[in-house]
C-alpha positions as CSV (number, residue, x, y, z in Angstrom):
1,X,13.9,19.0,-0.6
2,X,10.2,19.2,-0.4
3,X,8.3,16.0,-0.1
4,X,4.6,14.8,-1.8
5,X,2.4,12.2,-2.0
6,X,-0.2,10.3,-4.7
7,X,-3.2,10.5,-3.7
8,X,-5.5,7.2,-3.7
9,X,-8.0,8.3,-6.5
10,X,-7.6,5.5,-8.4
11,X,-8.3,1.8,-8.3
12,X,-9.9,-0.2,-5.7
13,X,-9.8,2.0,-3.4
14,X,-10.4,5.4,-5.5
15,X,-13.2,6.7,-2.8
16,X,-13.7,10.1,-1.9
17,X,-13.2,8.8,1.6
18,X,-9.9,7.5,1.2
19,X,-8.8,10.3,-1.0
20,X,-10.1,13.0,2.0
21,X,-8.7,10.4,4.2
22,X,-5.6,10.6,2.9
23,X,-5.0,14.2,2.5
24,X,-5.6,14.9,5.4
25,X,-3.3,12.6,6.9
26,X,-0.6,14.0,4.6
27,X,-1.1,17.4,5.8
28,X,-0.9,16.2,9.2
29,X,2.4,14.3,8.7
30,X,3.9,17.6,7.4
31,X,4.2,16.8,3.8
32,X,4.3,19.5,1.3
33,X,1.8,18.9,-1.4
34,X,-0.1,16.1,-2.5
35,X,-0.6,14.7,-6.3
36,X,-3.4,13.5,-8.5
37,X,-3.1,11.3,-12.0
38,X,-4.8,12.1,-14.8
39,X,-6.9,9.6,-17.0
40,X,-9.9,9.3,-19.1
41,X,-10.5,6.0,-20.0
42,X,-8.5,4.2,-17.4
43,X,-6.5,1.1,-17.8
44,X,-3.9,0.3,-15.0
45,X,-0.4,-0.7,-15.6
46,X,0.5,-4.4,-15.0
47,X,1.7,-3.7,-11.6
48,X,-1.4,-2.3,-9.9
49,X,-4.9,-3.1,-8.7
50,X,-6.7,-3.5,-12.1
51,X,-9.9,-2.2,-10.7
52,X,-10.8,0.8,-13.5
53,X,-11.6,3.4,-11.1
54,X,-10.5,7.0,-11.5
55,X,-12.0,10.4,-9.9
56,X,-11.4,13.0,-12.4
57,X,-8.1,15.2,-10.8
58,X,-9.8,18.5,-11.1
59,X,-12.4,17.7,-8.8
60,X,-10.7,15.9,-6.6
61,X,-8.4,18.3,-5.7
62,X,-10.8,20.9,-5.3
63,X,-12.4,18.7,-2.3
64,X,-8.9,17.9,-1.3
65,X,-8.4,21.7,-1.6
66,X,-11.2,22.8,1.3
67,X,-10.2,19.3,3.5
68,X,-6.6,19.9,3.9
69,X,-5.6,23.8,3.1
70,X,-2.4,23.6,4.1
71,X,-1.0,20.9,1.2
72,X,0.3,22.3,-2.1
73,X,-1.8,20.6,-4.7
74,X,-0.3,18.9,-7.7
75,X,-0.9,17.2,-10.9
76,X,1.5,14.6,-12.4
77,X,0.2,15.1,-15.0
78,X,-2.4,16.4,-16.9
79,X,-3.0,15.1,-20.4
80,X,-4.4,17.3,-23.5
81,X,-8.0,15.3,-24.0
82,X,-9.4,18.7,-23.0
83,X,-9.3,22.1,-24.4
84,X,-6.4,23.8,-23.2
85,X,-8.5,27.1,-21.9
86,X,-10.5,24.8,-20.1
87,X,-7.8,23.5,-18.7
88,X,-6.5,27.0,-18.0
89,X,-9.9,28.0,-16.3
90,X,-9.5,24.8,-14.2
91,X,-5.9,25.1,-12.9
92,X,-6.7,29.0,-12.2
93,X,-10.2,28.4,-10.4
94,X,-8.2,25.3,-8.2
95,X,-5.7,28.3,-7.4
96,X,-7.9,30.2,-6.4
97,X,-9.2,27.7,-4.1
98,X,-5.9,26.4,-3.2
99,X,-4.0,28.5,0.0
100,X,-0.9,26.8,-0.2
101,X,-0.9,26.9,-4.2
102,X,-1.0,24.7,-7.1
103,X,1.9,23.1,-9.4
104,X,0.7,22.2,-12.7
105,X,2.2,18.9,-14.4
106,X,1.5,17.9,-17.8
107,X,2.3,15.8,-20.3
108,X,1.1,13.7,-23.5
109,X,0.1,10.7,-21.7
110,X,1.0,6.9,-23.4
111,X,-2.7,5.2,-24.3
112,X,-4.1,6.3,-28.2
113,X,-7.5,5.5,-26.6
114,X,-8.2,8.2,-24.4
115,X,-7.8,10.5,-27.4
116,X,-9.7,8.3,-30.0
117,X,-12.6,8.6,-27.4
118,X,-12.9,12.3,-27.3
119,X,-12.5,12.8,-31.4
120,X,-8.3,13.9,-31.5
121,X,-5.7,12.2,-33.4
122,X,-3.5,10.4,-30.6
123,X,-0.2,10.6,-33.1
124,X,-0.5,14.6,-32.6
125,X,-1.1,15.0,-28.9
126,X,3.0,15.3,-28.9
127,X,2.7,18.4,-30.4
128,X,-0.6,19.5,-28.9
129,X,1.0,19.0,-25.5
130,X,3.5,21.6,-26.7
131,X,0.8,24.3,-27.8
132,X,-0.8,23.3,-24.1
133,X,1.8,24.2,-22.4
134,X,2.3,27.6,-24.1
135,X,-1.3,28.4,-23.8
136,X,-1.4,27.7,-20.3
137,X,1.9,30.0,-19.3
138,X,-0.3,32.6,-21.3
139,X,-3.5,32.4,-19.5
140,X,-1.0,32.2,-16.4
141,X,0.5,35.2,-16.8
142,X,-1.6,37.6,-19.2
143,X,-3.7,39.6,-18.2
144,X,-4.8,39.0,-22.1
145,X,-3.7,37.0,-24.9
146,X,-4.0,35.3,-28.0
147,X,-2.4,32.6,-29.7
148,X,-1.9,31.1,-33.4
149,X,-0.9,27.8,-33.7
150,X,-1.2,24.0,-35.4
151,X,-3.8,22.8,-33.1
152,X,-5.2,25.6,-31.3
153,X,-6.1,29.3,-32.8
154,X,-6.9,31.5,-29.7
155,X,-8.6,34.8,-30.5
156,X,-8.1,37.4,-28.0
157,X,-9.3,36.6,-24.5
158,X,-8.8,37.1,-20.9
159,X,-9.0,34.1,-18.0
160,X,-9.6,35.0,-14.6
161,X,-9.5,34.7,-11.6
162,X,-5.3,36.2,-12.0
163,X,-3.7,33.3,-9.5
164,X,-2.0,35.2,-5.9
165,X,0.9,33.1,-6.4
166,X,2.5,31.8,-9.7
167,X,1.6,28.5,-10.7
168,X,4.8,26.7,-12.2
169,X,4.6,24.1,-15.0
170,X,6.3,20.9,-15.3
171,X,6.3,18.6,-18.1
172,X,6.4,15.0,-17.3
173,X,7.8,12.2,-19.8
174,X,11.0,10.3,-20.4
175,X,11.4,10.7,-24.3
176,X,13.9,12.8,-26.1
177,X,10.7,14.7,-27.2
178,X,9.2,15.3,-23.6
179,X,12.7,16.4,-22.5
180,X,12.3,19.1,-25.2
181,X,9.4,20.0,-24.1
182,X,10.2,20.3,-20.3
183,X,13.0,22.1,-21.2
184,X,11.1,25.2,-22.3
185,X,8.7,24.6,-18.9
186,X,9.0,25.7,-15.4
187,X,10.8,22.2,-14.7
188,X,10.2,18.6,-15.3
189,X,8.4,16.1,-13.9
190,X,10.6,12.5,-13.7
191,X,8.2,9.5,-12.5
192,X,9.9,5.5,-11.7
193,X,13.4,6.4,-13.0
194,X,16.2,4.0,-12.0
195,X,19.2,6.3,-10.8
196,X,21.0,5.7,-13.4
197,X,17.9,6.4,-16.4
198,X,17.6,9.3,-14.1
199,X,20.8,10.8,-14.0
200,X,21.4,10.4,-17.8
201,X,18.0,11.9,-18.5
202,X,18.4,15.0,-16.4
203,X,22.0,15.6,-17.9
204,X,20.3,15.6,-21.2
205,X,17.3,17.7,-19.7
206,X,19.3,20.4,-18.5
207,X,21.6,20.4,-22.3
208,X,18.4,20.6,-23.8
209,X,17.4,23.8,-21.1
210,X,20.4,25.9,-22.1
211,X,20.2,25.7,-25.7
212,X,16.7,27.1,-25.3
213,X,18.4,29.8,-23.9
214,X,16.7,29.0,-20.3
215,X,18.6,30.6,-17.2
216,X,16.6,30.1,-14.4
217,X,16.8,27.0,-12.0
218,X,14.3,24.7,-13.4
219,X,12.2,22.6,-10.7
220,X,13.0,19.0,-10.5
221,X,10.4,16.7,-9.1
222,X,10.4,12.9,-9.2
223,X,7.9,10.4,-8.6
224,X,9.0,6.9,-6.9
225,X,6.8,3.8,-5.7
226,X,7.1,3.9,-2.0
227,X,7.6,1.9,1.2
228,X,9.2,2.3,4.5
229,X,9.3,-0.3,7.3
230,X,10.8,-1.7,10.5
231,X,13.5,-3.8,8.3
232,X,14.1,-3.7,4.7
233,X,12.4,-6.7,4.4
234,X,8.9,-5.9,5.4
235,X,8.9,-2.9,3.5
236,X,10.0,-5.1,0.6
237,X,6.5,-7.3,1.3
238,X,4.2,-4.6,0.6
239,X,5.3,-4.4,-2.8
240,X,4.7,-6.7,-5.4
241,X,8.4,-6.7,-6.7
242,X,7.7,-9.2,-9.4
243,X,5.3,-7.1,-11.0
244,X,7.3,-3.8,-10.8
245,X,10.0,-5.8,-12.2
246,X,8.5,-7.5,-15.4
247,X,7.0,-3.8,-15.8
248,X,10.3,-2.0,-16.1
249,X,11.5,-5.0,-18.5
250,X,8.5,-3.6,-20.4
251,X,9.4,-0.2,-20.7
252,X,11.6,0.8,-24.0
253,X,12.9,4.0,-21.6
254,X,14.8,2.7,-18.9
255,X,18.2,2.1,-19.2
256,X,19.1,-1.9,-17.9
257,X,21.3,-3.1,-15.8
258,X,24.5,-4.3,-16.8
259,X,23.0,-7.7,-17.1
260,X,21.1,-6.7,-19.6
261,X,17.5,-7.2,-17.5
262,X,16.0,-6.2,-14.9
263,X,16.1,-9.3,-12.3
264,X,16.4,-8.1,-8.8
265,X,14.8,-5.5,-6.2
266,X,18.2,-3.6,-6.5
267,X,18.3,-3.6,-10.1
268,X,15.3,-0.9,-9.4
269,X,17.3,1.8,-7.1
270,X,15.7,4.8,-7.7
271,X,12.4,3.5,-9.3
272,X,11.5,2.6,-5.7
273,X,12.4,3.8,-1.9
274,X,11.4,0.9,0.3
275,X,13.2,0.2,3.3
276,X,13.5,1.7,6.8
277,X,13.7,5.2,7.1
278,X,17.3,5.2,7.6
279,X,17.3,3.9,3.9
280,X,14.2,6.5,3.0
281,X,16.8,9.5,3.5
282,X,19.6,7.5,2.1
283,X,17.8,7.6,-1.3
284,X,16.4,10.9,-0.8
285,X,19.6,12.4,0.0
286,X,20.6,10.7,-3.7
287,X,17.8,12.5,-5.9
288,X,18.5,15.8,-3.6
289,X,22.0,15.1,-4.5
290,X,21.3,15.1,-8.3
291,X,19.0,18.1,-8.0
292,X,15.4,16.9,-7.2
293,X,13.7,19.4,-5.3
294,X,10.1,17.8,-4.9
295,X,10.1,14.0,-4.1
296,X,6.9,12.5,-4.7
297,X,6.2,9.2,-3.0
298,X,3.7,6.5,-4.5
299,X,1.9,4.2,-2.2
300,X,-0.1,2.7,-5.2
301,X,0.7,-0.8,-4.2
302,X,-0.3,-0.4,-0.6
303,X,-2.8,2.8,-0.4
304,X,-4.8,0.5,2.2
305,X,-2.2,1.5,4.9
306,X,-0.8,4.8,3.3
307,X,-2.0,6.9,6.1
308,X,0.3,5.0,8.9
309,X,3.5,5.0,6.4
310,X,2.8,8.9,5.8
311,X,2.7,9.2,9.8
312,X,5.8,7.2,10.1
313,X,7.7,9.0,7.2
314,X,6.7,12.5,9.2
315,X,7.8,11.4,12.4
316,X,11.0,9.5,11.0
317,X,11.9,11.2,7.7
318,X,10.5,14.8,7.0
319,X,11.7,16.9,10.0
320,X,15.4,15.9,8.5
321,X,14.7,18.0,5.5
322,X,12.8,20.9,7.2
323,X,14.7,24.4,7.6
């Protein structure tokens, strides 16, 4: 299993500083790649600092790119506001920047308003996110190409700079729909998943990957909110449980409890790793288990003193996983 990290672009904190800060630390802790969000018109989600900040992800990882060389860079996930062959000349000009390579997650994104605000219909950016997707394999791969479809017509072009190494696409979501869509992707993208919405989701992911007549291993990644502490119970105080709980009783796509709510810190295995690093492998070894290969943690609720749980998780958690 290879692990990442969110990078603090957002919020109160969303500095250039930090976000150099950060990578670097991350790089020097021995994790793999680290990960931007991507928003327009940012609002936060009930269970984060509600400062609107946001450095756009492009850009940022292209600083991140010359500051810390030796991190994979990632995107979880980009959303379709832009042209797609932008979006293409982006992710292959970041690749060409980026030694240790680039993973490109997308996805539709959940807010109307960031599409309202740029002139697109937010009720079709389910199936523009399809098109993307296929456009961006193309200008990937081809050396030329042209595409006919819906929401995009693409005479014939070329993009370059060609990328050294291939740059794999994951599509991010939780809907029947997104699952769909990931299927016909390099892999999906899985973000604050209980283990059991998890394990039903990725049974129905990998149904959905061999009737589209996908044979190769697909790459699994999953984002979780992140802690790791002495005892359970200070890693436990950095998070705003409450929060995190009234926001998964929110969300129409996780499955609940048998109770019927969510109403305790365990009722959100899976959605979190908080604990000591004994309990930090102990979940780990449960996604790797399932078949997550990239493990993304989120320090959202405590970016302020991400750099010494990073160090902590390198010295403690990483070198079990290295080969």
């Amino acid at each position: 299993m290879k692990f990442g990290v969110l990078l603090p672009h957002f919020g109160r904190l969303g500095t250039p500083e930090r976000v150099l800060s950060a990578a670097r630390a991350a790089e020097q802790a021995g994790f793999h790649s680290v990960w931007v969000r991507d928003h327009l018109v940012y609002e936060p989600h009930g269970f984060e600092d509600q400062d609107p900040t946001f450095l756009e992800p492009f850009t940022t990882l292209a600083a991140v790119a010359a500051a810390a060389p030796a991190v994979t860079l990632g995107t979880a996930v980009i959303i379709p506001f832009r042209h797609p062959l932008v979006t293409a000349q982006s992710y292959l000009t970041l690749a060409a920047f980026a030694r240790a390579g680039v993973m490109a997650g997308i996805g539709a994104g959940r807010f109307d308003h960031e599409f309202t605000a740029v002139g697109l219909r937010a009720r079709a950016r389910f199936t523009m996110t399809e098109e993307f997707a296929e456009i961006l394999r193309l200008a990937f791969t081809s050396d030329r190409f042209n595409y006919e479809g819906r929401h995009f017509r693409i005479p014939e072009i070329w993009l370059t700079p060609r990328p050294r190494v291939p740059i794999p696409i994951l599509m991010g979501g939780q809907t029947e729909g997104a699952l769909r869509r990931a299927a016909r992707c390099d892999g999906w993208l899985a973000s604050r998943q209980t283990y059991a919405t998890f394990t039903a989701r990725l049974r129905r992911f990998r149904e959905m990957r061999e009737e589209a007549g996908r044979q190769d291993p697909p790459l699994v990644a999953m984002v979780a909110l992140a802690s790791i502490g002495d005892t359970s119970e200070e890693a436990r105080r950095l998070l705003d449980v409450p929060a995190i709980i009234a926001e998964a009783n929110r969300s129409p796509y996780l499955l609940r409890p048998p109770s019927g709510a969510f109403e305790r810190f365990e009722d959100l295995a899976g959605m979190i790793l908080a604990g000591t690093a004994a309990e930090i492998c102990e979940g780990s070894d449960r996604f790797a288990a399932l078949g997550v290969g990239h493990l993304i943690f989120d320090f959202r609720q405590d970016f302020a003193g991400m750099e010494k749980q990073m160090a902590r998780l390198g010295r403690e958690v990483l070198p079990r996983y290295r080969r």
